[in-house]
C-alpha positions as CSV (number, residue, x, y, z in Angstrom):
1,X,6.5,6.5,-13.2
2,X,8.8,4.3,-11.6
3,X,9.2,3.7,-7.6
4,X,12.8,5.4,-7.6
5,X,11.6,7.9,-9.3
6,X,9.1,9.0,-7.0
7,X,11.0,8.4,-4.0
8,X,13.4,11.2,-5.6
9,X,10.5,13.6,-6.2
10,X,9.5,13.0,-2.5
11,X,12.4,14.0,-1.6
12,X,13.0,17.0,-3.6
13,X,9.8,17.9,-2.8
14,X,10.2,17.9,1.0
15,X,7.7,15.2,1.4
16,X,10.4,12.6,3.2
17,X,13.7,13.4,4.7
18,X,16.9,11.7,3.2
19,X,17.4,9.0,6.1
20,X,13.4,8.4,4.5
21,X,14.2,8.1,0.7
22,X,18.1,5.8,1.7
23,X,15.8,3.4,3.3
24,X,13.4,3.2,0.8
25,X,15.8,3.0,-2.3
26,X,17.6,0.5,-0.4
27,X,14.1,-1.6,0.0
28,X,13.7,-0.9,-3.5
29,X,17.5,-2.9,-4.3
30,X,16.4,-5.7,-2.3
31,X,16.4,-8.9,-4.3
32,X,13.9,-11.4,-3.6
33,X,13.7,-13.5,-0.5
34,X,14.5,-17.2,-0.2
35,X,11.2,-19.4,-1.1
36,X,9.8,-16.7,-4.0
37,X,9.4,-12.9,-4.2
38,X,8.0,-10.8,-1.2
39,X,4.7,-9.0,-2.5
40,X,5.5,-5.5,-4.1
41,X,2.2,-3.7,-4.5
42,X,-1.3,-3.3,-2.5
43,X,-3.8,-3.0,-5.1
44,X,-6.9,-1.7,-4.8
45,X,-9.8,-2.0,-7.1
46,X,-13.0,-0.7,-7.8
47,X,-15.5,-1.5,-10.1
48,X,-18.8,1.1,-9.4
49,X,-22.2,0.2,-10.8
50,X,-22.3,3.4,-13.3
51,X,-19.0,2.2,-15.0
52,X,-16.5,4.2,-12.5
53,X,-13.5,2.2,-12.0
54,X,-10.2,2.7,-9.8
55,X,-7.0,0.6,-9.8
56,X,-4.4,1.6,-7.5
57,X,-1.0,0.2,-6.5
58,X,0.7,1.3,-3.6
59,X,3.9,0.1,-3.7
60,X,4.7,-1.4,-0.4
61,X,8.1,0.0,-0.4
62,X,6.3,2.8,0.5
63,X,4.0,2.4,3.0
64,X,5.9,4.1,5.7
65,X,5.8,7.2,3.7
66,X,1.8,6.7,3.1
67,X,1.5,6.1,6.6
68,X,2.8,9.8,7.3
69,X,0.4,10.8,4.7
70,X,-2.3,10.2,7.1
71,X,-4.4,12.1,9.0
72,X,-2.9,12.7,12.6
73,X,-5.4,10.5,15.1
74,X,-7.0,8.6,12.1
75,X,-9.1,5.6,13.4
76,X,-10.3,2.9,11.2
77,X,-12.4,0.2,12.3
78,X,-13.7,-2.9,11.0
79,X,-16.4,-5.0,12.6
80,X,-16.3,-2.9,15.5
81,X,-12.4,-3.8,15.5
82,X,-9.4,-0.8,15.3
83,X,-7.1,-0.8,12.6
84,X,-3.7,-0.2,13.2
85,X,-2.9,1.3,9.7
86,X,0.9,1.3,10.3
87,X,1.1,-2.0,11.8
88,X,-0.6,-3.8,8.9
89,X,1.3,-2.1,6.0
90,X,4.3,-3.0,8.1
91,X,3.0,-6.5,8.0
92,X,2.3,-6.4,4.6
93,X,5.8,-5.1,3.6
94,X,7.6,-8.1,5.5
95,X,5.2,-10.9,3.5
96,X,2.8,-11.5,6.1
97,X,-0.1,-11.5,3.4
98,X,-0.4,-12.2,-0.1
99,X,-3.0,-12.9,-2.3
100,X,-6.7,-11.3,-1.9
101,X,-6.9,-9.6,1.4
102,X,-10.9,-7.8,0.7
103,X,-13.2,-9.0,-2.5
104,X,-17.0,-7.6,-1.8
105,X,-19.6,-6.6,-3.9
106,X,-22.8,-4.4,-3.2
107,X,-26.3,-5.2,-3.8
108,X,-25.9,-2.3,-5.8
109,X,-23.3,-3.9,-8.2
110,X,-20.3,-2.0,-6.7
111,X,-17.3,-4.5,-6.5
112,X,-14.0,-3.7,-4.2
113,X,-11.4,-6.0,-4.7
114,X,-7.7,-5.2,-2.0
115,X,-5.1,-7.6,-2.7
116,X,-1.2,-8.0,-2.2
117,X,1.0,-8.6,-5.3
């Protein structure tokens, strides 16, 4: 499904207000930037030692809308460090990272790859 598309079903569905789905159909329209193409997508990726695999792409047009997807008071932490979820997807939106962000493995085989296309 494409990204206006679901910003349409959002809105019809009640999900984001109007003001929501101009602003993100009008990030959508936005050409690239000077010096190369801001990143579109986070990916996710997993890769499970039984065979399960996930690949998601969020695109980062809309990550404000994810954010209000959230729990209300959602903490995440990593090494002993608080995320700000909203601040880094804002971030990522306005090219502050590309490329692999997260690539682990498991001793158990389980791979996670996060990146920024």
């Amino acid at each position: 499904m494409d990204e206006r598309r679901r910003v349409l079903e959002m809105l019809r569905d009640g999900r984001i207000s109007v003001e929501e789905a101009e602003r993100l159909l009008d990030a959508l329209d936005t050409g690239p930037a000077p010096g190369g193409a801001p990143p579109r997508f986070l990916r996710v990726q997993v890769s499970g030692h039984r065979g399960d695999k996930v690949d998601v792409a969020l695109p980062l047009a809309l990550a404000d809308v994810a954010v209000r997807l959230l729990p209300k008071g959602l903490r995440l932490s990593l090494g002993g460090e608080e995320l700000d979820v909203a601040r880094l997807l804002a971030d990522l939106r306005t090219g502050g990272a590309a490329g692999t962000l997260v690539d682990a493995r498991s001793p158990t085989g389980d791979h996670v790859r996060i990146s920024v296309e």
